[in-house]
DOTI-5398 format. One line per field, with one value per residue (C-alpha): residue number from 1; y, x, z. Coordinates in steps of 0.25 Angstrom, whole numbers. Layout:
BEGIN
k: (NUM|...)
y: (Y|...)
x: (X|...)
z: (Z|...)
//
This chain:
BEGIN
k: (1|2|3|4|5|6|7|8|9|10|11|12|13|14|15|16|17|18|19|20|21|22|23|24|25|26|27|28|29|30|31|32|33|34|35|36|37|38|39|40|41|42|43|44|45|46|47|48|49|50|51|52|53|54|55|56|57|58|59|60|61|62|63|64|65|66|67|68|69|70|71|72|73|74|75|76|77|78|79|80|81|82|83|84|85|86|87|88|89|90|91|92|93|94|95|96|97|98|99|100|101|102|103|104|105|106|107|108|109|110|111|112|113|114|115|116|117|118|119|120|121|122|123|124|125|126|127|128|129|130|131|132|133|134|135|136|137|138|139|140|141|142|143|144|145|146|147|148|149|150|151|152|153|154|155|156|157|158|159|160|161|162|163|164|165|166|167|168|169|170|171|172|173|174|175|176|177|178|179|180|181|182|183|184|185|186|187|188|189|190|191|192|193|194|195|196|197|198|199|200|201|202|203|204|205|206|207|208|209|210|211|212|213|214|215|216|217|218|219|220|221|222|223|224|225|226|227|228|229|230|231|232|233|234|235|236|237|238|239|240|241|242|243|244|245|246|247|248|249|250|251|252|253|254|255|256|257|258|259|260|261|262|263|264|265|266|267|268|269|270|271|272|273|274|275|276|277|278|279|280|281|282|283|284|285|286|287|288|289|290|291|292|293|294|295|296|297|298|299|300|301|302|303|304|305|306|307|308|309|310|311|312|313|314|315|316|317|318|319|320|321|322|323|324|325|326|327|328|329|330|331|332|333|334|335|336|337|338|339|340|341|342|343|344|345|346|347|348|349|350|351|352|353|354|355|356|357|358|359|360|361|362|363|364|365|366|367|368|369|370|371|372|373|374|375|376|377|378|379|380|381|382|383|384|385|386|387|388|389|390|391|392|393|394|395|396|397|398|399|400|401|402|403|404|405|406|407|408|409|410|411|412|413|414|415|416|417|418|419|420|421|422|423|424|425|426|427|428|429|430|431|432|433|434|435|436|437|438|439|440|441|442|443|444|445|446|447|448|449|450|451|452|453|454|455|456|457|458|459|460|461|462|463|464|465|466|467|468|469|470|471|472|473|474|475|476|477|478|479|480|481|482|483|484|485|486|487|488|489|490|491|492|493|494|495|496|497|498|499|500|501|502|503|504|505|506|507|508|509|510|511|512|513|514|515|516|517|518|519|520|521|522|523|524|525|526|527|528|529|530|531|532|533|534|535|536|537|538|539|540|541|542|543|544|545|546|547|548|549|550|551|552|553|554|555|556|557|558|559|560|561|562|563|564|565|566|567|568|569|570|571|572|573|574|575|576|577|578|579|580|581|582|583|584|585|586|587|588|589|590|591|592|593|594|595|596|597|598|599|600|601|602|603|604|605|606|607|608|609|610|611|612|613|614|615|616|617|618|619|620|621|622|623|624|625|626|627|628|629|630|631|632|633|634|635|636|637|638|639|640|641|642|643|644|645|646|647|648|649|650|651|652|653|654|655|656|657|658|659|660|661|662|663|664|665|666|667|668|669|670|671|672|673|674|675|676|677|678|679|680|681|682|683|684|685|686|687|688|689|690|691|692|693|694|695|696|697|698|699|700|701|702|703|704|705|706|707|708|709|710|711|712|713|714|715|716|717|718|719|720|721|722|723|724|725|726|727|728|729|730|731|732|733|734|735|736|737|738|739|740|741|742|743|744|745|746|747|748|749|750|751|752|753|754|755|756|757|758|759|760|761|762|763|764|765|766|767|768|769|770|771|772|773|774|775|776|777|778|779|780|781|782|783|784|785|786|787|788|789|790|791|792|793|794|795|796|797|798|799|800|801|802|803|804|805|806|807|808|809|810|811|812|813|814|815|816|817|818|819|820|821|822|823|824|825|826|827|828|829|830|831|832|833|834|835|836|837|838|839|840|841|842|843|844|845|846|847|848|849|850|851|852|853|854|855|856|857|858|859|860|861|862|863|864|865|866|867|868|869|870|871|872|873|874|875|876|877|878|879|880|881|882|883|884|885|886|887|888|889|890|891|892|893|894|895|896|897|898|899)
y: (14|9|-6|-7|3|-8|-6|-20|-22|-35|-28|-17|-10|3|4|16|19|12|11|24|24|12|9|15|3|1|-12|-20|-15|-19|-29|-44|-51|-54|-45|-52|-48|-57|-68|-63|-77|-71|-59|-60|-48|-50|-61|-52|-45|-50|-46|-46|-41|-28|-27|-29|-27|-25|-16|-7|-10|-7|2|12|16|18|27|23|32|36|25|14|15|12|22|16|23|14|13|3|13|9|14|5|1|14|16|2|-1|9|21|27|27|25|26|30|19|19|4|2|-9|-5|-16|-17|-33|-29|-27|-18|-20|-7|-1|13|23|37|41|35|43|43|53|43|36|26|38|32|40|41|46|51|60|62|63|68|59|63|55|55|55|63|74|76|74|75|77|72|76|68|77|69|57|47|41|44|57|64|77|83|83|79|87|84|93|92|94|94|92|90|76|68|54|50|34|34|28|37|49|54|46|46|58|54|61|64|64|83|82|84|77|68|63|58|56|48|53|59|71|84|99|101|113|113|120|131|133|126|121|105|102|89|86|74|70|57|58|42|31|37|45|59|67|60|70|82|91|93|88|83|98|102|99|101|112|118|117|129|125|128|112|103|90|77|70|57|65|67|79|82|94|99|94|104|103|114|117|103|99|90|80|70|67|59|48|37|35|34|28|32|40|39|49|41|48|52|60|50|49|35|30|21|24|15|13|10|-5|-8|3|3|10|14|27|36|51|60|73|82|69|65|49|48|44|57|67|77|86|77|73|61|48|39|31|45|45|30|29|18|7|11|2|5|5|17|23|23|31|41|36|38|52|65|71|57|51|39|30|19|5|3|-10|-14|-14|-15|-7|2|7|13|16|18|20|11|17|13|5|-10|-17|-15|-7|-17|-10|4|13|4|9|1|1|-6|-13|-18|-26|-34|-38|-32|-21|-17|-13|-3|0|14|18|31|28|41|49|38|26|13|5|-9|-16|-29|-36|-28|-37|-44|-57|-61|-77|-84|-97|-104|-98|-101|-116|-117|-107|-109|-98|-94|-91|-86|-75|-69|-63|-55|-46|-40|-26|-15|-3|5|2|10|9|10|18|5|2|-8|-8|-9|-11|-9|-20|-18|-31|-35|-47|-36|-24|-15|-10|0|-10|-18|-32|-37|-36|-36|-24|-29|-24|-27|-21|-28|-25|-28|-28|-39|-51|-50|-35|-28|-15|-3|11|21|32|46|58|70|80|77|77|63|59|66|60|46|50|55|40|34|23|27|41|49|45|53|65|66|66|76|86|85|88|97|104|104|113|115|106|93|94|86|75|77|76|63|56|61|50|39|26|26|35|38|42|51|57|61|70|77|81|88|94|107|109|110|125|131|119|108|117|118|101|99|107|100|87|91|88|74|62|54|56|55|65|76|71|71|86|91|87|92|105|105|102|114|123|127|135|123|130|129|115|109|116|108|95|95|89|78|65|59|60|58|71|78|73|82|92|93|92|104|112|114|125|133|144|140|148|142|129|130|125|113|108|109|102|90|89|86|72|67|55|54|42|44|49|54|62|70|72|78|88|92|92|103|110|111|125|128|117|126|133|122|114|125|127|111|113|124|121|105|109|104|115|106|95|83|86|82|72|61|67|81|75|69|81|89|80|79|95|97|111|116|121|110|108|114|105|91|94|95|82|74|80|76|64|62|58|45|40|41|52|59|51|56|71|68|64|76|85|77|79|95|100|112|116|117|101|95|106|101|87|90|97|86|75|82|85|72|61|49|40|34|49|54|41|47|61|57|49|58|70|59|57|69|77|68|72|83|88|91|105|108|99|91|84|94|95|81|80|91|86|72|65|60|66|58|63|53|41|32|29|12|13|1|0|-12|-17|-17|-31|-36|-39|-45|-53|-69|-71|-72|-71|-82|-90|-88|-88|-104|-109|-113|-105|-109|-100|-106|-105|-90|-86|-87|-81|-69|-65|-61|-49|-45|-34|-26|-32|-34|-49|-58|-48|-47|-38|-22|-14|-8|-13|-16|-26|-40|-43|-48|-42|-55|-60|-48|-50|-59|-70|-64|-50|-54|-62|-50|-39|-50|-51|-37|-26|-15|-17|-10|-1|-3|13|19|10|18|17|28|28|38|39|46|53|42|35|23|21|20|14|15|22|36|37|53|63|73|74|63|54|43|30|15|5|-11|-18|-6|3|17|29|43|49|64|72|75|60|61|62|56|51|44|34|21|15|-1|-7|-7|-22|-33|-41|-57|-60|-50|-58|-70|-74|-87|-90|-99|-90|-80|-91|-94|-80|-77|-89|-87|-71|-76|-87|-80|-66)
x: (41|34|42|29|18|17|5|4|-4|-12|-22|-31|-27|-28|-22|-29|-14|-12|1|3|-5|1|1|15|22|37|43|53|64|73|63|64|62|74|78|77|82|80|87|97|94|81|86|86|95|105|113|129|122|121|112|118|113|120|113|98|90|94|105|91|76|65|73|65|77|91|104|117|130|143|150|139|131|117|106|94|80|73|56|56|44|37|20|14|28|28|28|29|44|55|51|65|62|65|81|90|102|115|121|136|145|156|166|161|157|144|134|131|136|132|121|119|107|108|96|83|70|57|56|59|47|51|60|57|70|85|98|112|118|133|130|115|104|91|79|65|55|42|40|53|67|76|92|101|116|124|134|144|144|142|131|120|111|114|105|115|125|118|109|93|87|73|75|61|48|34|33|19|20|28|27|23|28|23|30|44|55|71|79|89|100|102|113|110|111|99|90|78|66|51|39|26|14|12|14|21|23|38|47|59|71|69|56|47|37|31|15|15|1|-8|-19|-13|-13|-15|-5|-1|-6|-9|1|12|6|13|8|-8|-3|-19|-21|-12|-22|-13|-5|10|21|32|36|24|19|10|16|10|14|25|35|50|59|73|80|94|98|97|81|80|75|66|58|49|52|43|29|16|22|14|25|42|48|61|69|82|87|98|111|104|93|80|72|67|57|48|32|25|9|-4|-5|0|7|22|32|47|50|57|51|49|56|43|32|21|21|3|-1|-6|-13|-3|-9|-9|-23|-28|-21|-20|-33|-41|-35|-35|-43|-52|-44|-31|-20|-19|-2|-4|-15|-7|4|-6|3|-9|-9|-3|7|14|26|31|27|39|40|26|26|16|14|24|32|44|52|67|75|90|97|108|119|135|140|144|132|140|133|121|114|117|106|97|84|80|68|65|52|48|35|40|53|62|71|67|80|78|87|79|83|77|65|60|57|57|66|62|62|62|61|69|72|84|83|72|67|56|58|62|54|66|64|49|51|60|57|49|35|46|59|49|43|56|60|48|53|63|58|67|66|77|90|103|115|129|141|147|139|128|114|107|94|86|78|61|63|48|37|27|24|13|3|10|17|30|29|42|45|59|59|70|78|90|100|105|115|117|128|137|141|152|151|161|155|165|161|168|175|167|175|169|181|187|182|184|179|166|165|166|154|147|149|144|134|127|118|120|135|133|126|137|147|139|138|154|157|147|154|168|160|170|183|174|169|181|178|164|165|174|160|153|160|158|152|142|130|124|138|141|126|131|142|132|123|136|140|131|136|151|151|150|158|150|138|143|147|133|127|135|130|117|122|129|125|122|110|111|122|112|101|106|112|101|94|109|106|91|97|107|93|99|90|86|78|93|96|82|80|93|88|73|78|84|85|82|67|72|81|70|60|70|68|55|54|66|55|47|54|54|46|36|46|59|53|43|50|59|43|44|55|52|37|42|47|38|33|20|22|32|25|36|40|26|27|40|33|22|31|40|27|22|14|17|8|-1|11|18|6|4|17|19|5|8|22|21|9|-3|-10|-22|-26|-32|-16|-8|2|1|12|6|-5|1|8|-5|-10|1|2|-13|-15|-30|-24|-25|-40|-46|-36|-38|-54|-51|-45|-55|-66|-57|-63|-51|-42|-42|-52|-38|-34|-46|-46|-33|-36|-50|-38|-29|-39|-42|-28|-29|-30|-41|-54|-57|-52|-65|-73|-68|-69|-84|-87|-81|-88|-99|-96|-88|-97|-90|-93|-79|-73|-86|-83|-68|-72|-81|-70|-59|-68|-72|-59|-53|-64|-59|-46|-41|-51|-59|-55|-63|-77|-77|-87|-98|-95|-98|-110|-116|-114|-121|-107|-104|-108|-101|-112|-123|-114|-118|-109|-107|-103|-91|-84|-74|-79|-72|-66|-75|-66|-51|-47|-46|-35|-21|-8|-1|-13|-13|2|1|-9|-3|-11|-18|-14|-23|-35|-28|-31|-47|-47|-37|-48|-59|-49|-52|-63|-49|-39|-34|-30|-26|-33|-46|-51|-49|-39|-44|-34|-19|-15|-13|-4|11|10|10|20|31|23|27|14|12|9|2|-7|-8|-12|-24|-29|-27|-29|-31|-17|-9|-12|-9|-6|-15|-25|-32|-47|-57|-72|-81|-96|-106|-117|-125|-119|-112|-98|-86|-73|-63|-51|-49|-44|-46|-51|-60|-73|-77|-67|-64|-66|-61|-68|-68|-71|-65|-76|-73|-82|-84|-86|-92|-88|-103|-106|-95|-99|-84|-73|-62|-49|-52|-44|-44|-43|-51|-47|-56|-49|-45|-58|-67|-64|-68|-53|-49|-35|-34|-39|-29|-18|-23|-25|-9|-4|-8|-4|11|12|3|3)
z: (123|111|114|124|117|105|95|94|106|103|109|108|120|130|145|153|156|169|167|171|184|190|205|209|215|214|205|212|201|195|189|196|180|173|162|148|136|122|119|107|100|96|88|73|65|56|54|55|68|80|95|108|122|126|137|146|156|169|163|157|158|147|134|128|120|119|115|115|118|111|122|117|130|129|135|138|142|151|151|164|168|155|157|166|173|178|194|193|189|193|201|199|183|171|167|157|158|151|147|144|139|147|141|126|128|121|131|142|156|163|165|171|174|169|173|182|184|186|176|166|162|148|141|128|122|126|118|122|116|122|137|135|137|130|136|129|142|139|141|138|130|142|140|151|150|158|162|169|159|167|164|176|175|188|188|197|187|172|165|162|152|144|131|126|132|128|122|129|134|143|147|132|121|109|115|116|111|108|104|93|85|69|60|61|75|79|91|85|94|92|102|98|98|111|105|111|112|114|113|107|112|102|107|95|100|95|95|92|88|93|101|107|122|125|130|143|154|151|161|150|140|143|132|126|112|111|111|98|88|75|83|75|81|81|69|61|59|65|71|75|87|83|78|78|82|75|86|91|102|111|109|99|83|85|73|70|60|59|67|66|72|81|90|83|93|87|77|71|60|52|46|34|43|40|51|55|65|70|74|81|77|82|79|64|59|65|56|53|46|37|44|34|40|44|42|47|51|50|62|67|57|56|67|75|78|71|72|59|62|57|43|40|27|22|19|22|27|42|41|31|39|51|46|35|24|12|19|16|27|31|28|23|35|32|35|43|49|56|72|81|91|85|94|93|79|74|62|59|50|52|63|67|59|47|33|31|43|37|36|44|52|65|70|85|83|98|95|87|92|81|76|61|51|38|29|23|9|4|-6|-10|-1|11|15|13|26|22|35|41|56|61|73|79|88|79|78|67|62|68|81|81|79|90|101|113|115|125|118|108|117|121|107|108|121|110|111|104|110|103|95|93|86|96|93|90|79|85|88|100|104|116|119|127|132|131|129|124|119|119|128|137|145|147|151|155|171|171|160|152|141|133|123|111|100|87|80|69|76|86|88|97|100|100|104|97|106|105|101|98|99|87|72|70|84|80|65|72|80|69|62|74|72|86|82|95|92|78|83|95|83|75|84|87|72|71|83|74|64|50|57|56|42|34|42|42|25|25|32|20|13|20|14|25|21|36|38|27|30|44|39|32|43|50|37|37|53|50|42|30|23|28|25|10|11|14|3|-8|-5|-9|-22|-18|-26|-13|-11|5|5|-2|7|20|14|14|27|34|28|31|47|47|44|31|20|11|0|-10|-5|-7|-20|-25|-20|-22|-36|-30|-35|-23|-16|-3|-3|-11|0|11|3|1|15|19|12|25|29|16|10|-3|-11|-6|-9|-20|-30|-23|-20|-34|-38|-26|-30|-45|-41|-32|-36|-31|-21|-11|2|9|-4|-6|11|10|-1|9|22|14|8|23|25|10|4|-3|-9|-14|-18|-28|-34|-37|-44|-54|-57|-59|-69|-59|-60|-66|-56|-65|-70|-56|-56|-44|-37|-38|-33|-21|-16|-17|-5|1|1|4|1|0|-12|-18|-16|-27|-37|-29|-30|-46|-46|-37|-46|-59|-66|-74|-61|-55|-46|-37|-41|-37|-23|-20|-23|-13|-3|-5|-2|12|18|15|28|24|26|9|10|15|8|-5|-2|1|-11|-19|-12|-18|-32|-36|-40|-39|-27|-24|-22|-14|-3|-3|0|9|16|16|22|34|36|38|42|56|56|47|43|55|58|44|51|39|46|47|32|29|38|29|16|20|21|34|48|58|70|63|64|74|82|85|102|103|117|122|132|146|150|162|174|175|164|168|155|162|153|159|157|143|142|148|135|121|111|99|87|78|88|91|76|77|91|89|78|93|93|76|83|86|77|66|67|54|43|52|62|65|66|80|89|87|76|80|68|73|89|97|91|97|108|121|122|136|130|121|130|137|127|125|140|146|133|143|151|138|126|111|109|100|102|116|116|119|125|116|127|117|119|118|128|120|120|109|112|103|96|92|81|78|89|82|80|78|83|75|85|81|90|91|78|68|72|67|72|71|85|85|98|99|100|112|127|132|127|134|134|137|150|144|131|119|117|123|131|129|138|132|119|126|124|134|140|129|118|121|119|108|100|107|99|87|88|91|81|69|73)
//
């Protein structure tokens, strides 16, 4: 789980993927360490809330993540077998076990196991819904019916089915994770970017493109995704691997909804139908999101086969680079935060916490000990995602004048793994009880774990009882504030068809707007009437009422051309947005003139906004580009208006080539303005793209433009452009040939014998920050430290002090024993014998390498003999640095008091 795959390795680090060949020898389990859990007096959160211990270790090991039941029982998927633990811990296997407060004192006092094998190898996904159990374990999703309802899977008697298959990576992190449920009753789930081909029960195929295949063993790739390159789908689009998938239940009409992703951990879709998540990044870049329906996140090109690092331009803040936010084809990345290690989400909405807390998005955040809150308001076509401490163990100033290194150390094993709100109104998180995170390993012996709820002081938790064969019984389900409650609830009165639908109008009206917003998802399933209910309040003056309309009749798979006409006028650029984005599916002339209509407010700025246009345009782009031209009067291009101009790029139409070249050439226009037309032409993926960028470079006189042609045809001619051999092009006009380069050969050097530093050696010295300050800057060849160094490595900036001082001591002697993911080295032997080590950062020809110091190259294939992963670190160790016991104290200290 990503709780242990951190980016925020101090260290630049690789493993050769020992941990999955390790000596087969049987742990004395259960574990001889005392399970541990934090001490509540280190939690921070709201002054009216209060955090108590529902239950810990050895009741459950190690949560990857959690669901909880109509009855409040908790389900717990356990990831004891975690990488390098495997064949090491319990040969039996990992477990799926059910926790319950049998007399409602508040925490747990039995503990059962429904289901133990080998097969299970840290399922990093689990839900119930009634008595099925669906269980995220690449390759598959699998759905176990307990038939009996007793609460122990017995294949004699229970069911096992595979639901889907396909997904690559098991024993990974950035592969399959949970399947949740929407307010539409459908089935959400994501995977990193593993990637996967996967069929869904209607028999569409998914080619999830990428050409990651690293952080694991091979025989855990189950499908040639590396093989794709930019291959459709079924569905007539190309997909990058990090993606989410909306389906019904039975596995059938999947889609895919968002992609691009590094790795979300988790979704939630909240009552109005937003989609949140989480992504993980490489080392700085670690985000909470809004997920633009259709979207691209950034981190891959959107076929999948360039990472970010390929696209970076000159100058460009790495936390937008990451994410290709200056870039057409991406959306609104959100609140990017810096490095870290998100993990699981929820959407809090009614329930015992009271109304402050409704509409909140939570975000697990397991590097750095603490559960982020958001109250998203919408903000043109986004939300905003203003971000606080939901909870957390971060200390105060009081605490750090009065706590011993000790006491201090301990609130850093707060690990959330995952979070979710019980049927009785509180929230509970699942605690990776941990001193570290990072490198592909777990560090504490007894594996603990803990769960914790929160909830107003002097909570008394109360379960409601489940009925679903009565109307009332199901509308109290649907108000649940527990989701798989809700969905349990909606498909009961979607079951009572026309009889349910008085009731299902009264919610329309309650205060509450998540709850009115559930009604309306139901509204379309309950006949003609309820049809006709949902179409009126397209004219509504609650803006949510019209909104979630909309989307409740897109679901239904209603023809939208009528209904997306009379909104494409809205007031509101968040329901014009859906529309322009419901578009997809319709012909240019069913749509033409709503493009029309929603390209007349656009204000030139709102990313997501201009994204929504294209998304819709998809296939039609030329079509539409054309018809926005000659009837907003743009026929002339010195005469576009900056909106006009933006949705040009955004569409990227070769059609549009012979107008940008006017305006790059036009002398009139802004030196900007002229720039950006240069940069429209780059992103159009056509042959007569670089043609005119090459003809331009040799017509337009002005030296500033010339160095951004030149730039942008580099650039893409490694990437997007490579089909079209740009580089060929611009050898022959004198530009650039990337053959006559001389290459600089860089390699790490391998450490020389066992290392003399010992942990509990340095753990026994009292550093010197001070003297750590002018020490820690031996490691600025890699990383960025204080403002200074390179951003090779991982970033420094604020790890160590989420960190337990024995991990960190650890990242520093022994690089090569865990991986910062992302960050695997490889060894280019060229021709000429030398050697480059380093990181590739686009596969093409040339490759694009980054080695030690910053160095960037360009690597040809025909300067090539071998290439090859690397089986240790690319970061020199604490001794190759000619760091002392004493030193690394010293460069530890001032990273936990400064740092």
């Amino acid at each position: 789980m990503r709780v242990l795959l951190s980016t925020l390795t101090l260290l630049f680090l690789i493993s050769g993927l020992t941990h999955l060949n390790a000596k087969k020898s049987t742990w004395n389990w259960p574990p001889k360490s005392k399970a541990q859990a934090v001490d509540l007096s280190k939690f921070t959160l709201d002054e009216n809330l209060e955090i108590s211990l529902w239950a810990k270790s050895p009741m459950f090991y190690n949560p990857t993540n959690m669901a909880i039941d109509p009855k409040g029982r908790i389900w717990i998927a356990e990831g004891v077998n975690y990488r390098e633990k495997l064949g090491i811990r319990r040969e039996a296997g990992d477990r799926i076990v059910v926790l319950i407060d049998t007399n409602g004192d508040g925490s747990a006092d039995q503990s059962k196991v429904f289901w133990q094998d080998p097969y299970l190898e840290s399922p990093l996904g689990i839900a119930v819904f009634d008595n099925q159990v669906v269980i995220s374990q690449p390759p598959n999703i699998v759905v176990l019916t307990d038939v009996d309802r007793n609460l122990e899977f017995d294949p004699e008697i229970d069911k096992k089915d595979i639901l889907l298959t396909g997904f690559n990576g098991r024993q990974h992190d950035h592969s399959l994770h949970s399947v949740t449920s929407g307010p539409d009753g459908k089935w959400y789930f994501n995977s990193g970017n593993c990637g996967a081909i996967f069929t869904d029960n209607s028999g569409k195929t998914f080619r999830m493109n990428t050409n990651y295949r690293g952080g694991a063993s091979e025989e855990y790739f189950y499908t040639p995704t590396h093989e794709l390159k930019g291959a459709k789908s079924d569905d007539g689009y190309v997909w990058s691997a990090g993606f989410s998938v909306r389906m019904n239940p039975d596995g059938t009409d999947a889609e895919i909804i968002g992609h691009g992703y590094r790795n979300s951990y988790e979704q939630v879709v909240s009552s109005m139908g937003d989609l949140f998540q989480s992504d993980n990044d490489d080392y700085s870049s670690c985000r909470n999101s809004y997920v633009l329906e259709y979207g691209s996140a950034g981190y891959y090109s959107l076929d999948g086969q360039h990472k970010w690092q390929a696209a970076k331009r000159s100058g460009q803040a790495i936390q937008r680079a990451h994410w290709r936010q200056d870039n057409p084809g991406t959306f609104d990345t959100g609140d990017v935060y810096g490095a870290g290690g998100p993990t699981g989400v929820a959407f809090y909405e009614n329930g015992a916490l009271g109304k402050k807390w409704e509409g909140t998005f939570l975000s697990c955040e397991a590097s750095r000990n603490v559960i982020f809150g958001y109250h998203p308001k919408p903000i043109g076509a986004t939300y905003s995602l203003d971000r606080f401490d939901f909870v957390s163990t971060t200390p105060t100033p009081k605490d750090l004048n009065n706590e011993s290194e000790e006491e201090a150390e301990k609130r850093i094993h707060f690990r959330p793994a995952d979070l979710d709100i019980g049927p009785d109104g509180a929230i509970y998180v699942a605690d990776w009880y941990d001193p570290g995170t990072g490198g592909h390993s777990t560090r504490d012996e007894s594996a603990s774990g803990a769960i914790y709820r929160i909830a107003p002081k002097g909570f008394k938790s109360d379960i409601p009882s489940l009925d679903l064969k009565s109307v009332d019984g199901s509308l109290n389900a649907l108000k649940s504030p527990n989701p798989a409650v809700r969905y349990l609830g909606f498909q009961a009165l979607k079951n009572f068809g026309d009889s349910a639908l008085p009731k299902v109008e009264e919610l329309l009206q309650d205060k509450n707007s998540y709850l009115a917003a559930r009604a309306i998802w139901l509204l379309p399933h309950l006949g003609e009437k309820g049809k006709k209910k949902t179409v009126e309040l397209l004219n509504s003056k609650n803006r949510n009422h019209r909104l979630v309309a909309y989307r409740s009749l897109r679901r239904m798979g209603f023809d939208m051309s009528d209904y997306a006409s009379k909104l494409a006028s809205d007031e509101d650029a968040g329901i014009r947005r859906d529309v322009a984005l419901s578009l997809r599916s319709l012909s240019f002339d069913q749509s033409k003139d709503t493009f029309l209509d929603i390209a007349n407010q656009f204000d030139g700025q709102d990313k997501n906004y201009v994204e929504a246009i294209g998304l819709g345009a998809h296939g039609k782009e030329s079509q539409v580009w054309e018809h926005l031209k000659n009837k907003l009067g743009f026929q002339k291009s010195p005469k576009w208006s900056n909106a006009f101009a933006r949705i040009t790029w955004r569409l990227g139409t070769h059609k549009a080539i012979p107008s940008l070249k006017e305006r790059v050439q036009n002398a009139e226009l802004s030196i900007e303005q002229r720039k950006f037309a240069i940069e429209s032409i780059a992103f159009i993926n056509h042959s007569d793209a670089p043609d005119a960028l090459l003809e331009l470079g040799n017509t337009i006189q002005e030296e500033e433009l010339n160095d951004v042609i030149v730039e942008w045809m580099v650039r893409q001619g490694l990437t997007d452009w490579g089909k079209y051999d740009v580089n060929t092009k611009l050898k022959e006009a004198g530009i650039f040939d990337a053959e006559a380069v001389a290459l600089v050969p860089i390699s790490t050097p391998e450490p020389t014998g066992k290392s003399n530093l010992k942990v509990g050696d340095v753990m026994k010295l009292k550093g010197d920050p001070h003297q750590g300050k002018t020490t820690i800057m031996r490691c600025a060849m890699c990383h960025e430290v204080n403002g200074v160094g390179v951003n090779f490595g991982p970033r420094l900036e604020g790890w160590a002090a989420k960190q337990s001082k024995s991990a960190v001591i650890h990242a520093i002697i022994n690089p090569s024993q865990g991986i910062a993911h992302g960050f695997g080295g490889t060894e280019y032997e060229l021709k000429d014998g030398n050697i480059i080590h380093g990181i590739t950062e686009a596969y093409g020809d040339p490759a694009i390498v980054l080695s030690q110091g910053g160095l960037s190259q360009l690597i040809p294939r025909a300067k090539v003999k071998k290439s090859s992963r690397m089986k240790r670190s690319l970061m020199l160790s604490a001794e190759q640095l000619g760091l002392t016991t004493q030193d690394v104290a010293d460069v530890v200290a001032f990273m936990k008091e400064y740092n």
